[in-house]
Phi, psi and omega in degrees: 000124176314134178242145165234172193213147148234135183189209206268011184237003172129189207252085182264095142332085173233156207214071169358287161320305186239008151085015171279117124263105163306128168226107154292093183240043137337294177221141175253137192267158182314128153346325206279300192293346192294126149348097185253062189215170176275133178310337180213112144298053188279151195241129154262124185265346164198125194299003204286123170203154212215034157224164188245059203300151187261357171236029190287156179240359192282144175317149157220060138272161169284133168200148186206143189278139145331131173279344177253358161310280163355300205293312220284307187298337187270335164324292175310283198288314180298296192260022171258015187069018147300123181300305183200176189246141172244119172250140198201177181206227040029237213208099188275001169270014178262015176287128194284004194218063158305278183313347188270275186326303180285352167254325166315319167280317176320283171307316184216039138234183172253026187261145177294166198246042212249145184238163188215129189184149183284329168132314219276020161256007162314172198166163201270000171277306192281358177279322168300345187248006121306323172313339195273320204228000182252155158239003170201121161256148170225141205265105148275164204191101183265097179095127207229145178016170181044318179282309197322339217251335179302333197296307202252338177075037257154129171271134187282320160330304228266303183312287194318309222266005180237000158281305155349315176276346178267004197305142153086347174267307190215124185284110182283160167224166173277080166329067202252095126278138190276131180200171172312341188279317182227040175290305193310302177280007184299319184307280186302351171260014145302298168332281190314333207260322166308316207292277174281046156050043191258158174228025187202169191208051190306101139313055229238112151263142199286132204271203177253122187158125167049219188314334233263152186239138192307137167312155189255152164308345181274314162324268159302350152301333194274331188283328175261324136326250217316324165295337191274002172268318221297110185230048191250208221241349196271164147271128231231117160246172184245180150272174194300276182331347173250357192321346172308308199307322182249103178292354172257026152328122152314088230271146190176083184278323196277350178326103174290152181290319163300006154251323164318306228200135173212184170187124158262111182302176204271353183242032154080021149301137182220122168239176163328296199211183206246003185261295231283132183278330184239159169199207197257132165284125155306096182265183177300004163296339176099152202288306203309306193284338146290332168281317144358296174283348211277336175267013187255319183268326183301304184301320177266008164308000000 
């Protein structure tokens, strides 16, 4: 079932299942009528991650969200005119109720389903039982053999061989942060990921946050070459902050980033982004009414 949103850019039209999105901007509707929730959540469901990324920016105090909190926000947001939920962490397949949590939104919401993970607790059970209720997982994968294993603490072999189970199961795209380290490997890890049928190719130049060291500037000229060669099959986004580099960004301009974009921390916090140090606690009133304030507070700054 098709979900729409209105808002300053037209009659925006998405569809879950096969991952079409439509902008009717013919006519744009009255003000009254727009959509006031954010279009995509990702959510951390627990800080808990058992790789040691040298560039990770996630909180690594403990924390881990209710599961049935969870259900009641994805209840709330599907009818409050959200497209979809991104569940990440840490490492959200170390959550113990995943697959619960992702058929739950399959079955009795309309919000698409996407997870973000490094990959490597895949298995030929949870892919089947994830294949029914994710409509997108995204892998990350910084970087090929030798850099990747530097990154990551992790055989690059091991990775492949758990891309291998989803190929042709469940459609992925590629998580990639770019820094000096792994500009160098971006052609071939485009090759691979073309290789095992991935349909996206996600673009993180690496911010200042947690572990993380701002990207050089030397860095994004190459990077921005490299997008302007690039004729291979994938579809190459970007993060917001670089969004100039890739022109083939679904475009939606009048769109505030706070109607965009939200993020719920592992301690049940709804900030802006998943960079922001202060939000809003959700509390028992419900996530709508925390997005309510957080936007509320931005607006009187």
């Amino acid at each position: 079932m098709s979900k729409v949103r209105l808002g300053p850019d037209g009659v925006h039209i998405f569809d879950r299942d096969s991952g079409t999105n439509v902008l009717l901007d013919e006519i744009v509707p009255p003000r009254d009528r727009w959509t006031f929730s954010p279009r995509q959540v990702s959510i951390a469901l627990t800080n808990a991650c058992d790789l040691e990324c040298t560039h990770c920016y996630a909180s690594k105090i403990p924390a881990r969200l209710d599961v049935e909190s969870v259900k009641q926000w994805m209840l709330e947001l599907d009818g409050a005119g959200c497209f979809g939920v991104g569940f990440g962490g840490g490492e959200p397949m170390l959550y113990p109720k995943i697959q619960e949590l992702c058929q739950f939104g399959s079955a009795h919401t309309n919000l698409a389903i996407t997870m973000t993970s490094h990959g490597h607790r895949l298995s030929v059970p949870l892919v089947e039982a994830l294949k029914s209720s994710v409509n997108f997982l995204r892998i990350s994968m910084d970087g090929v053999h030798q850099t990747y294993e530097k990154i990551r603490g992790r055989s690059f072999l091991s990775l492949l061989e758990k891309l291998s189970l989803i190929k042709g199961q469940i459609p992925f795209g590629i998580n990639y942060v770019v820094n000096e380290s792994t500009i160098v490997d971006l052609m071939r890890a485009a090759e691979i990921a073309e290789e095992f049928q991935a349909k996206e190719l996600l673009l993180l130049p690496e911010a200042a946050h947690g572990r993380g060291n701002a990207v050089t500037q030397q860095t994004l000229t190459q990077l921005s070459d490299w997008i302007g060669s690039y004729r291979g099959s994938l579809q190459l986004s970007i993060s917001s902050a670089h969004s100039e580099l890739v022109r083939n960004q679904p475009p939606l301009p009048s769109e505030s980033e706070e109607i965009a974009f939200a993020h719920i921390d592992a301690n049940g916090i709804l900030k802006r982004c998943s960079f922001d140090s202060d939000g809003q606690i959700i509390s028992d009133k419900g996530v709508v009414h925390a997005f309510n304030k957080l936007i509320e507070e931005r607006e009187s700054a």
